[in-house]
Every structure is written in C-alpha cells, then in structure tokens.
N, C-alpha and C positions, 0 to 999 in steps of 0.2 A: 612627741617622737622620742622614740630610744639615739642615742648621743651613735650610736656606728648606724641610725638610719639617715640620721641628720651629715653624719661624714659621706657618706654616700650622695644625699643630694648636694652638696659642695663640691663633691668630687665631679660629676656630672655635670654643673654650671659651669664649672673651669674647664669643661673636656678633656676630664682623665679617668673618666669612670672605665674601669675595668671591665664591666659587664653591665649590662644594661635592666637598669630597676624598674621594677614599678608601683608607682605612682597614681592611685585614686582617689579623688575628689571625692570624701564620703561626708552627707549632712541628712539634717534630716526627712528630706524625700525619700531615702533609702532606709536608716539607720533602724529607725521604731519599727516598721514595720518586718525588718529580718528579723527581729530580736521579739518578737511577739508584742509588742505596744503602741496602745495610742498615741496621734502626735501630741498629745495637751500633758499625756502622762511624759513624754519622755520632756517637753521642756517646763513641765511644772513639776515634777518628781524629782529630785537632786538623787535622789537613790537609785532612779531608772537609769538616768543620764550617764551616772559612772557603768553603774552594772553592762550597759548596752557599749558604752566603749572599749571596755577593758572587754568584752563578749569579743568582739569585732577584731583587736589586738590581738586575741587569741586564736580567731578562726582562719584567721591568712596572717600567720607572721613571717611570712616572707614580702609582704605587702607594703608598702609605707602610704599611710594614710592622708591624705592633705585636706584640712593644715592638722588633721589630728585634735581630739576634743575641742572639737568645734562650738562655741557657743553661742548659739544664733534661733532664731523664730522666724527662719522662713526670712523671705526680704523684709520685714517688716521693721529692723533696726531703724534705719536711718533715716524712713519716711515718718514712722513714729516722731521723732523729733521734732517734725512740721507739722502735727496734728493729725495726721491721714488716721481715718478711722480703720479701726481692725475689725475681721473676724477672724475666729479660732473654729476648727473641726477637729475630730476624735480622727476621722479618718481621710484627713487630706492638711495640703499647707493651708496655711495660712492667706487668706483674701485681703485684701486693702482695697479703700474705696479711693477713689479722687477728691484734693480736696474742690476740684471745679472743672468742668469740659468746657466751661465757655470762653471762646477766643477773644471775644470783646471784652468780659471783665478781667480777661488771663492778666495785664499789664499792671492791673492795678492791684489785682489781689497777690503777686509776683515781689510786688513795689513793698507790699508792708508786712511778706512773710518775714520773723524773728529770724536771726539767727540763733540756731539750738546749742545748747552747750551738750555734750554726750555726759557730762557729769549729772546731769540736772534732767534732760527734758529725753519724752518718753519712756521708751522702756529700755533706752540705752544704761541708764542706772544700774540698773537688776542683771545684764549682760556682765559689767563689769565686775560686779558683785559677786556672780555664777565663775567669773576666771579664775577672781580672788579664792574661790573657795574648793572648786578642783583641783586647785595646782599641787595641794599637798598628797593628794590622791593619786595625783601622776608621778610624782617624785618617789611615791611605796612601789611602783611601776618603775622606776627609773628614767622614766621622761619627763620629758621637758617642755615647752612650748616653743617651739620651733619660726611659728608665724603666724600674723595676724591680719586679719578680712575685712574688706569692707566694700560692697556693691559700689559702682561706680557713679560718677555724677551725671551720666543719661540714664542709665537703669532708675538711680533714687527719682529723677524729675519726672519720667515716666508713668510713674506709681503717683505722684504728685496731679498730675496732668492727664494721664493716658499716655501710651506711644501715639496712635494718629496725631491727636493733639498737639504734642509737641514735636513732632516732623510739620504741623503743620504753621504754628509756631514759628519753628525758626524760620521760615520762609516769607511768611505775608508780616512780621513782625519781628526782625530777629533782635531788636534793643529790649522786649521781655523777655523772648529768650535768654539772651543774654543776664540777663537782671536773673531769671531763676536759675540758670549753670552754675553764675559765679558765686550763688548762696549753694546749690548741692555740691559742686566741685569742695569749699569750704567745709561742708560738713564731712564729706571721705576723708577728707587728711585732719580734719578735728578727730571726727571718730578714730583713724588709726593711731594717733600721738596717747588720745587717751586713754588706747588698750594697751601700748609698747611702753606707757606711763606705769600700767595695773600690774603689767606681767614681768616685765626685764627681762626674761631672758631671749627675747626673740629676737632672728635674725634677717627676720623677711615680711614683706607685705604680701597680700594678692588683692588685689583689685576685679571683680567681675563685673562687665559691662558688654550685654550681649547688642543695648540699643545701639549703642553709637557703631555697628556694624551693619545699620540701614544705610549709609552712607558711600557714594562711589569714592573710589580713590582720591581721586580732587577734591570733593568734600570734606572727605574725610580728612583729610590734611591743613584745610582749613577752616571748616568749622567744628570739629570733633577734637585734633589733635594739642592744639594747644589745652584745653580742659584736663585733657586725659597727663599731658606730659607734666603740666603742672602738680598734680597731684604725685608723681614719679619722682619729678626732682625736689619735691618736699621732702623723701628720703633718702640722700643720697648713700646713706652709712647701709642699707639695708638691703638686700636680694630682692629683686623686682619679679614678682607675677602676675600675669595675664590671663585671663578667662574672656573668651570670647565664643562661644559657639553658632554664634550666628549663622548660616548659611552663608554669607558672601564672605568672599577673603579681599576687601578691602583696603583694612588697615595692617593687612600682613607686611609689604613692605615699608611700612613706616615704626615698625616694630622696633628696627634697630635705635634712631633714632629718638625712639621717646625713654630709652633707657628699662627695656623688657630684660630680662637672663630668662624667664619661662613661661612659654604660650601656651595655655590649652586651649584646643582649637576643634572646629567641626569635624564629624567624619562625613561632611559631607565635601571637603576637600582635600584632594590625594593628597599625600602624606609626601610626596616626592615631591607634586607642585610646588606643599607648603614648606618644604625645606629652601627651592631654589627661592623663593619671594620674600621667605624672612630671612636672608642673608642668612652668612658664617658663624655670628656670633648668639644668635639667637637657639636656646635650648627647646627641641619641640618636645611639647608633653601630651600624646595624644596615640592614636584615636582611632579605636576600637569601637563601630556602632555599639551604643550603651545598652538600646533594646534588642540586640544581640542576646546580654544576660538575663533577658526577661523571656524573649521568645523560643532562644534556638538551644538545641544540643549544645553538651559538652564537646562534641567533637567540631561542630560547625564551628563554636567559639575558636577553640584550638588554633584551626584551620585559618580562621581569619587574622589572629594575631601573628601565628608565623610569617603569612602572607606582608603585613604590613611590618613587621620588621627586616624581611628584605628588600623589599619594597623602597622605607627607606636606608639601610646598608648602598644598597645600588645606586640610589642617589645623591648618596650623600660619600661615600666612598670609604666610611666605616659607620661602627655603632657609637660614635663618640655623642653627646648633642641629643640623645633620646633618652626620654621620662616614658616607658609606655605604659599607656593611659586609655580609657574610657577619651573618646570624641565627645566632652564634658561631663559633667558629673555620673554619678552613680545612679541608675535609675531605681525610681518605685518600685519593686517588685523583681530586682535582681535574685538569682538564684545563686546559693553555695555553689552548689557542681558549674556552674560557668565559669564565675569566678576564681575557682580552681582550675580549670581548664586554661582561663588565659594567663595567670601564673605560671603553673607547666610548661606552656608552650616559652615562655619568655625563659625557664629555668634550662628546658632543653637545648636551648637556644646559646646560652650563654655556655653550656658547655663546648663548643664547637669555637668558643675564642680564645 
C-alpha cells in the first residue's frame, strides 16, 4: 500500500475518515485470471506476480487493495505445515486433501500431529521468501506492506479434518477437538509473528475464518471465541482484521470484544443490521454482492453500492466506521467495468459530504 492509502485506512479505524474508501480483498481467485494468467504461473512466476499487481494498482487507483501484494497459494499455507496433501491447477485454487475423515482415529492422529514451525515446514518457507523478495519492488512503487494474513484456526483444522468432521468433532468429542484447535490456533499467531518478523513494516494482521461462523451465538462464544480472541490478543501492538463471510451473523456481536477495528462480512447480512450487532466501535468493511461484478451491469453495480452506503449513513447516523467493500473477497471472474462502477458510485458519493 501507498503511505496516503495506508493514512486513510487509519483514518477510518479511528472514525475520522473524511470520505469513505474502498477497500477490496484482492488474491488469487481473482487476480491471474484479470490479468490473463494461470494460477501456477502467477504463484510460481515471480515476474507474473509483480507484473499482475502493479497491473491491478494501476487499473483502480483509487482502490486500496487488502492487504495488497498478497502472497499466498490459495488456503494451502498453513495446512501445508501439518502435511495436508496439495493439488495445484492452471485453472482454478488450489485443493487440499484431509489428512484423515475418521472420527475414531481423529484423537489419536490429533495427539501426535507436530507442531510446524512457518520457518521450516511446508511451503510456509517459500511464502516468506516470496515477501522477502517483492518488498524491494513495492518500495520502486512506493509501498509498503501494510499487513499480514493468515486463515484462522477453524478454517486451517477444517482443511485438516473437513468442516462436517470437525463440527462433528467438537460435539461427540470435544478433548480432540480441542487437542487439534490449540495446535491450529498456535500455528496462525506462529505464522503471523514470522511474516511481521520477514517484513517490519506492518501495522495489522487479518485473520480469515469463515468456519467458526457455523456456530450459534452461544456457541460461538464459547467454543469458538476464546481460539479466535487468542490469536487477537497475541497482537496487541497491531490493527485487528476480520474476515468472515459466512452466511450467519453469529459472531457479530462478540466482535467488539475479541479486540476486531475491521469486519468483512457477508452480503448476505444488511449492512444496517450488521452495523447495530457489531457495536460502535467496530469498522464495517463490506458488502457489495461479489458476484454482482461477475454477473451484472455497470449500472446494476452502481446501483447497488449507492443503495448500501445509505443504507448504512441511515443506520449508523453518518459515513464514519465504513471500508466499502466486496461482501468478501473479489470474486473469480470480476469485471473492470463493475468494478469501476462501484468506485464511481463511492467517489460520487463522497462528493455530497
């Protein structure tokens, strides 16, 4: 990120953003494929990788990108770590297999997974490596690294396990459960210490964790929240981000409390509701149906984004406290002209404050 896009997301956490930015989740579901390339070329090509972001920086720069030269293979960081077998495609993410569906041996094969070191085990090495070695590419850019990612500790056990698996897990068994959380939970705050180790200049984490949004409110608070918050107050020096797009709004109001400054959240929950449920202090970053920019007109886009930034104004009783955003990431197969569209309407918007 450019140093006045990075003043702007600051400005916006503290609730004094002047006019209200936007903010997209771009990786590689979207990125290669705007850019005319294979997923294998753009995370095995160091030369694609730059070309495609600096591409990207160029086509909306009125855009702020999150978290901005992203360097990742799909979920596949963090489960890598514990073995989980990969596949790679030309034209799609990346697969991971489980390393086991069985609930009977889940406790034991739980009991003797390693702890990964992100220095050392998978292909966490070569991530680090890949920071190391753009950074000087981003500084001829004049950015900087802004913030650093890492899939959260039900996402990673998921991929581990399956989701069924482990919802069903922590129910008929929750002391493995437990046993495999508090080894992924440890691996997200390993992995984020030793990119914020790789990089220095960052001033934020984001954490994405769409599983632990199966869970009702009550649950969620207690068997979800303490995993999640742990890993939050691991940093406390740091700007906290949230990815969640799950379809339930669960863990919204506990949001405050686990020490969040930014949610991105579903568009499949109003934007009004989710302002009142994640309290005052919480920054919403969100949420423009994604496949929106795949399916519809420029103008429907438009349309919809004005909609929801008054939408929340009305609710919220100004534009203080909004990132608007894609309702999670960028989708496969977004178009230019949308995503122009919902720029526009956010620029036309801000003239009116």
């Amino acid at each position: 990120m450019k140093p006045e896009q990075i003043k702007i997301l600051e400005e916006t956490l503290s609730f004094k953003n002047s006019k209200i930015p936007v903010a997209l989740i771009a990786d590689s579901p979207w990125i290669p494929g705007y850019c005319g390339h294979t997923f294998i070329d753009y995370y095995a090509n160091n030369k694609i990788f730059i070309e495609d972001n600096r591409k990207i920086a160029k086509d909306f720069p009125d855009a702020i990108f999150v978290p901005s030269w992203w360097v990742e293979y799909g979920m596949t960081a963090e489960p890598s770590g514990f073995g989980c077998p990969m596949c790679y495609f030309d034209d799609n993410l990346p697969h991971l297999h489980p390393l086991t569906e069985d609930l009977d041996k889940a406790e034991e094969i739980f009991k003797a997974l390693q702890q990964p070191d992100p220095k050392m085990d998978g292909i966490m090495p070569f991530l680090l490596n890949q920071q190391r070695m753009y950074e000087p590419y981003m500084k001829e850019d004049g950015e900087e690294v802004y913030m650093v990612c890492a899939r959260g500790p039900f996402t990673v056990a998921s991929h581990i396990f399956t989701v069924t698996q482990l919802l069903m897990l922590m129910m008929i068994n929750p002391d493995a459960a437990a046993n495999l959380l508090n080894k992924t939970t440890q691996m997200v705050i390993d992995w984020l210490k030793a990119q914020l180790e790789n990089v220095k200049t960052a001033k934020a984490i984001m954490v994405l964790d769409d599983v632990c949004g199966y869970f009702s409110p009550e649950d969620f608070q207690t068997l979800c929240q303490p995993y999640m918050q742990k890993v939050f107050d691991a940093f406390p020096e740091y700007r906290h981000f949230f990815h969640n797009d799950f379809t339930s709004d669960s863990c919204y109001p506990h949001l405050e409390q686990m020490g969040v400054n930014a949610f991105n959240f579903t568009y499949k929950v109003d934007i009004a509701q989710a302002r009142k449920l994640a309290g005052k202090n919480v920054v919403l970053m969100g949420n423009v149906p994604p496949m929106l920019l795949v399916t519809e007109t420029p103008e429907t886009v438009y349309a919809a984004t004005k909609k929801i930034i008054e939408d929340y104004v009305a609710a919220n009783g100004s534009h203080h406290g909004l990132l608007l955003s894609t309702g999670g990431g960028l989708p496969m197969g977004a178009k230019k002209e949308c995503i122009d569209a919902l720029i526009q309407a956010v620029k036309d918007y801000n003239t009116t404050l």
